[in-house]
N, C-alpha and C positions, 0 to 999 in steps of 0.2 A: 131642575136637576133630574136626570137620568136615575133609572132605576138601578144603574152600576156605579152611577156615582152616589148613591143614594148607602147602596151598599156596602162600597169602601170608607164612604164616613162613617156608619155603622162602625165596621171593623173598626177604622183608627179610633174611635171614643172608645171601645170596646177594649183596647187596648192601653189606652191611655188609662180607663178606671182600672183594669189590674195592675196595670206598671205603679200607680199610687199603690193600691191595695198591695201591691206585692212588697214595698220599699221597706228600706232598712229603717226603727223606727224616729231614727232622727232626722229623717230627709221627711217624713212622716208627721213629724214635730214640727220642723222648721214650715210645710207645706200648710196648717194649722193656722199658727203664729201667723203665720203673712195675710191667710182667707180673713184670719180673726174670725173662726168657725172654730165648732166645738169635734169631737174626735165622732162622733157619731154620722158629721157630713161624710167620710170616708164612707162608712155604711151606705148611707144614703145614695151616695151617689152611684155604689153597686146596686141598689137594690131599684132605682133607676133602669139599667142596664136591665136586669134581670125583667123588667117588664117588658121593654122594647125587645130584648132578645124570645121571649113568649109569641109575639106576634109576629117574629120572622120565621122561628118554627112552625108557626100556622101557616106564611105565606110560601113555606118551600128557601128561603133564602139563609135562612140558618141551619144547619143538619142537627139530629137528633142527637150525633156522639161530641157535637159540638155543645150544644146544652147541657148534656150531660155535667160535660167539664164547669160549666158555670155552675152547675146544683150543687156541685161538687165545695165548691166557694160557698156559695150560700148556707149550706150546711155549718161552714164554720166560720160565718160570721153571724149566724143563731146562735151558736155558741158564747162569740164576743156579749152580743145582744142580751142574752140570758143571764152576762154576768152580773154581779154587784153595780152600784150607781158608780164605786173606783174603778170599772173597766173602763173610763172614759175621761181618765185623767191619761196626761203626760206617762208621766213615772209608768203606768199600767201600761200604755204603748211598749215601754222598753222594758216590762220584767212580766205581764201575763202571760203565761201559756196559751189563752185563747188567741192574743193578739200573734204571738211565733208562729202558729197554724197554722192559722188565714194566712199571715204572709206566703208561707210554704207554699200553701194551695191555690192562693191568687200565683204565684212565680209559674206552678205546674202549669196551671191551666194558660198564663197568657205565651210560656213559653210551645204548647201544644200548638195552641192556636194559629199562633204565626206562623208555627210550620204550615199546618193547615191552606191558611189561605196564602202563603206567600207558594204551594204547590200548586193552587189553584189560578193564582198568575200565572205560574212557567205553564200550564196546561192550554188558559185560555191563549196563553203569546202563542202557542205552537199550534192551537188550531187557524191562526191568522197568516202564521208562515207556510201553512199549506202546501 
């Protein structure tokens, strides 16, 4: 795999863990229910993200205001993380305030993002059509 394809699967997981992270929380529920995983893989699976996104800012292929937007997340899913042992039920998905947050801020962040890199497409296409 190419260091650009290597990239864009970055992206697309990257986005794939916010579009979960982001969801409304019955899609959320239902997403659960199917893994037969407990509400904390959600977690997980950002804070996943949030490692391999560290070593792209190291290696240049992730930008800085691009992390940013992930710390941004991460902040509020310490939050979730900090709550009571009930943040990690059902019921808690659909009435915490920790859990509304994150969603909000996973949405913010994975709706930036896309812009982001789907600009960074139109940019590399145009230096090809030279």
């Amino acid at each position: 795999m190419t260091g650009e394809q290597q990239l864009a699967a970055f992206r697309q997981w990257a986005l794939t863990v916010l579009d979960l992270l982001g969801a409304e929380a019955d899609r959320q529920a239902a997403y659960l229910q199917a893994s037969k995983v407990g509400a904390d893989e959600i977690l997980l699976q950002f804070d996943d993200l949030l490692h391999v996104a560290r070593a792209r800012v190291g290696d240049l292929s992730l930008s800085h205001e691009e992390y940013i937007l992930l710390q941004s997340v991460d902040g509020r899913a310490d939050s979730v993380s900090a709550g009571s042992e009930s943040i990690w039920t059902e019921i808690a998905l659909e009435e915490a305030v920790e859990w509304r947050e994150l969603r909000a801020a996973a949405r913010v962040a994975k709706t930036s993002l896309e812009r982001s890199w789907s600009q960074d497409i139109d940019d590399s296409s145009r230096s090809f059509d030279g």
